[in-house]
Every structure is written in C-alpha cells, then in structure tokens.
C-alpha positions as CSV (number, residue, x, y, z in Angstrom):
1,X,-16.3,23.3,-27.8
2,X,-19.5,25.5,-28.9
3,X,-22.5,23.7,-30.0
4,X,-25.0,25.0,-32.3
5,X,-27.4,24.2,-35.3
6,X,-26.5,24.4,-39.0
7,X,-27.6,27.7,-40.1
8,X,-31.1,28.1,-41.4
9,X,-31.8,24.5,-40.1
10,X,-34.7,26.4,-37.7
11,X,-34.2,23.9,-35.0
12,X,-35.3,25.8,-31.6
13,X,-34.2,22.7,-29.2
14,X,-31.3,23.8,-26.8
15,X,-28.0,22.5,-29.4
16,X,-26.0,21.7,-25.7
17,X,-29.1,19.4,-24.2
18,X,-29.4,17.9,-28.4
19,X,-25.2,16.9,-27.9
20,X,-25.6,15.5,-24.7
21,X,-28.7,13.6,-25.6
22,X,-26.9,12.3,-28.9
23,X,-23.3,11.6,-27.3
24,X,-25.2,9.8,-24.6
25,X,-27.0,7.2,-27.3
26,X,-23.7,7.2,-29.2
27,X,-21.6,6.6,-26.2
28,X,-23.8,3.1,-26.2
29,X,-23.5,2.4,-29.9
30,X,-27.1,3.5,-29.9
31,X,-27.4,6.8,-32.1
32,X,-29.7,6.4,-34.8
33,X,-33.0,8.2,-36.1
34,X,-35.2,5.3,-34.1
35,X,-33.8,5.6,-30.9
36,X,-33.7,9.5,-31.2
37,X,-36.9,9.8,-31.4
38,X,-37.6,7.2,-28.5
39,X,-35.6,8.8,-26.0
40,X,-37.7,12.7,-27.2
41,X,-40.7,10.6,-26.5
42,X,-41.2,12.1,-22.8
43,X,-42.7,15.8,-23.1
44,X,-40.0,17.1,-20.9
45,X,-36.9,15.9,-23.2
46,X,-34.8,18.0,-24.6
47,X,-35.8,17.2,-28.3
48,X,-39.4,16.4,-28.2
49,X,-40.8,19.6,-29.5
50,X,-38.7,19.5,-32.5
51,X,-40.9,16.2,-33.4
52,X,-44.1,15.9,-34.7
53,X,-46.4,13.7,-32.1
54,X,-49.8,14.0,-33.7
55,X,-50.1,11.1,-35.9
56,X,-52.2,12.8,-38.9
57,X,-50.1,15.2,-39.3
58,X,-46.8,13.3,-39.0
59,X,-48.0,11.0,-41.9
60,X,-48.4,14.2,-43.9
61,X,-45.0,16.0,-43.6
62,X,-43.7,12.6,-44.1
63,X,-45.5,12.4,-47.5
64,X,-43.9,15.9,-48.0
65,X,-40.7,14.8,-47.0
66,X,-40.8,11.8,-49.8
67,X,-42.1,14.1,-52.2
68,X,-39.1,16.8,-51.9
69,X,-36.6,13.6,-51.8
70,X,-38.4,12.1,-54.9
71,X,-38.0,15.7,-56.9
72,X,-34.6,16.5,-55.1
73,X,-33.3,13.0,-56.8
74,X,-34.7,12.8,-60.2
75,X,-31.8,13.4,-62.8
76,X,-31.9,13.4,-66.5
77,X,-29.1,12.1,-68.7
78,X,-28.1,13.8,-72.4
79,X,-27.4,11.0,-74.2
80,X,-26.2,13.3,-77.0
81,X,-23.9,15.1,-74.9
82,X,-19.9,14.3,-75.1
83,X,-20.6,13.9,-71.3
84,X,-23.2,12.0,-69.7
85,X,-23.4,12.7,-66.5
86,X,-26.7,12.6,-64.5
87,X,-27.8,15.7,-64.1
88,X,-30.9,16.7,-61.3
89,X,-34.0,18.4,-62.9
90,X,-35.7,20.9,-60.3
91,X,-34.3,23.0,-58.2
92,X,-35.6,25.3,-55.5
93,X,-34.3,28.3,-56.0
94,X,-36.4,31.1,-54.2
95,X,-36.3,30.5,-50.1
96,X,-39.9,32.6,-49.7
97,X,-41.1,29.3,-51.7
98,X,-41.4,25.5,-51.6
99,X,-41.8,25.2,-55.7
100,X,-39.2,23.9,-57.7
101,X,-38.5,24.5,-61.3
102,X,-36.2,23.1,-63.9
103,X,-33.2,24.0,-64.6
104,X,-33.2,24.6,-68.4
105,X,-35.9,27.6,-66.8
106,X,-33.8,28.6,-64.1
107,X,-30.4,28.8,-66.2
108,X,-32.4,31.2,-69.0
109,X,-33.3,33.5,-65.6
110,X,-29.9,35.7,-65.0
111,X,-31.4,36.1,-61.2
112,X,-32.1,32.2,-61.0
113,X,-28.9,31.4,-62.2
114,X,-27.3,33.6,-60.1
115,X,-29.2,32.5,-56.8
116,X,-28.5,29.1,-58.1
117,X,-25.1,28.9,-58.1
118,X,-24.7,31.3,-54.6
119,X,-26.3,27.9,-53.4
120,X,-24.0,25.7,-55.0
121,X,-21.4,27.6,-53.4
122,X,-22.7,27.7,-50.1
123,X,-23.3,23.8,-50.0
124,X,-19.6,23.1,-51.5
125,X,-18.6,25.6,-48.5
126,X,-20.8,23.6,-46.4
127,X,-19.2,20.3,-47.9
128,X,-15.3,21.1,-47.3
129,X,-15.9,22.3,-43.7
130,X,-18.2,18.8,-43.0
131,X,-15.2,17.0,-43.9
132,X,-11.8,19.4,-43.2
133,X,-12.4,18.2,-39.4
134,X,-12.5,14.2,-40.7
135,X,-9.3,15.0,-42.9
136,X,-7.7,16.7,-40.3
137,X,-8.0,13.7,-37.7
138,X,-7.0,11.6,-40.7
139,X,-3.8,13.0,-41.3
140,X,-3.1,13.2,-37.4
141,X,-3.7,9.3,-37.4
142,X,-1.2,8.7,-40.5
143,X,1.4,11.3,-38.8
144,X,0.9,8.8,-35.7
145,X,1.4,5.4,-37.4
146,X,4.2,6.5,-39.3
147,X,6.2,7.6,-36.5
148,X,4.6,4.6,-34.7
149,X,6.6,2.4,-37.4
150,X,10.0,4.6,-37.5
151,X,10.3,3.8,-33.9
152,X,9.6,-0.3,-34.2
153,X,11.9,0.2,-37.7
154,X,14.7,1.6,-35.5
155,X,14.2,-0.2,-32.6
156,X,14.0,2.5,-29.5
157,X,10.4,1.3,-28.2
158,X,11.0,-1.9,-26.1
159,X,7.5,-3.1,-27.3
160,X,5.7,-2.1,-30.5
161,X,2.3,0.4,-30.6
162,X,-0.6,-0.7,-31.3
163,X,-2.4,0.4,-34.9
164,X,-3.6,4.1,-34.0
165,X,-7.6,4.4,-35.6
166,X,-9.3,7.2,-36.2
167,X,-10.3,8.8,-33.0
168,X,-14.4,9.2,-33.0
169,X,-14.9,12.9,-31.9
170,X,-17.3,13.0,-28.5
171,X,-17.4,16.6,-28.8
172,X,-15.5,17.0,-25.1
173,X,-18.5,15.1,-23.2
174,X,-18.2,12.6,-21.8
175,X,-19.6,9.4,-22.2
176,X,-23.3,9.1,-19.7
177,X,-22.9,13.1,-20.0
178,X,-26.7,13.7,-19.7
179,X,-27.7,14.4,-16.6
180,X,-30.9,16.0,-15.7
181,X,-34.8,15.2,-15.4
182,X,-35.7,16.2,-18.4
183,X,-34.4,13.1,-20.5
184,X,-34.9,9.6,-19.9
185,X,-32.0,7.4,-21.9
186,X,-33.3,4.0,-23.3
C-alpha cells in the first residue's frame, strides 16, 4: 500500500509518517480533527508544520476558511423553474485566483464554462474512486454473509458464522504502528 496526498492538496508532511500518526489515533478510537492537532503539537511530529501555531494568524485563515465555506454553500432556488433544485451561486473557477464569481457570469464565458465543468468532472472522478474502495468491501461482505447463510441453510457448518461487518481498512499498519521520536501519541 502507497500512501500519498490528494493531488493539488500542497501538503509537504511525509504521507507515510501522516498514516502512521492517524492509524495510530484510529487504532484507539481516537482519530478526529482535536486530537490531530494535539498529538502535531510537539515541533518534531510528523504533522506540525502543516499547522498554523501563531495564534493571530490562525484566527485569520480560520476567518478565511468560514468565509470560503459560507460562499462555497450559498445556493439559490428558481422558484419558476419546473425544477427546484438548490443550486450554489459562486464558483471559483480560475486556480491563479481566490475570487469567485457567479455562475449566470461564468456559464455566459465559453472558457469559464468550460473550466467549470473540467472541475465538475474531476471532483465526480474524485467522488467514484472515494467510494469504489467502500463498495468494493461492501459487496465482499454481502458475497460473505450470503455464503455464510447457504452453509447454516444447508447444514455443512457444525456451528453457524458470526454476521461478517464491514472490515475498517488500516491501510496494512498495524495498530501502535508509530514508532519513532518524533511523535508523542496522546
């Protein structure tokens, strides 16, 4: 198993040393934002320069961050269409720039459109292979109970299985994988 970061995420933190640090926490039931960002606390863990430690300007991005969530989830409704789907507003559409523009301006732009709808395509792309792996293990686990009950139907197992779940994927580490000085678990 190769790890690496989603492309164009500009993450420069070592993707092996980020699994082990996250498969670690989630080997504990522990993985969430809060106690990421505990365990990169320490200047020599693997994550901590991917984290914003002054205070002033943490508060800042984090204002930015809101802002781009508040634009990226404001969605306007045609009450006079057939169809009334919620539809979002802005859209960034040029990577060299953080504005965003509506979309009645970007769809009268042949360009715009265009780049538009090449990112459409790349986040539906991005969207089947996010969950082909999930559907995958799915259909393993309904291939397993249904042989699981054929067997206890036709009684050549001595003792029924238990209920297969879905398996959660550990990326081939194992659990307490970290090892090194340069992280300190909680």
């Amino acid at each position: 198993m190769v790890f690496t970061w989603k492309s164009g995420s500009q993450i420069k933190a070592d993707p092996v040393q980020a699994a082990k640090v996250m498969n670690d926490l989630a080997g504990r039931d522990m993985l969430n934002a809060s106690n990421l960002v505990e365990v990169s606390k320490p200047e020599d863990a693997p994550l901590h320069s991917e984290f914003e430690w002054d205070d002033q300007r943490a508060a800042g991005s984090w204002r930015e961050h809101q802002a781009r969530h508040l634009i990226n989830c404001l969605v306007q409704i045609d009450e006079t269409a057939e169809r009334t789907e919620p539809v979002r507003v802005y859209f960034n559409v040029e990577k060299t720039s953080s504005n965003y523009e509506p979309l009645d301006v970007i769809v009268r732009s042949e360009d715009k459109a265009k780049k538009l709808l090449k990112q459409a395509l790349q986040e539906l792309i991005a969207y089947k292979r996010k969950y082909a792996a999930i559907l995958q293990q799915c259909d393993a686990v309904k291939e397993m109970n249904s042989l699981q009950m054929k067997m206890e139907l036709s009684g050549t197992e001595g003792k029924p299985w238990p209920t297969v779940a879905a398996p959660v994927p550990t990326a081939g580490l194992p659990v307490g994988a970290v090892s090194g000085a340069n992280y300190t678990a909680l």
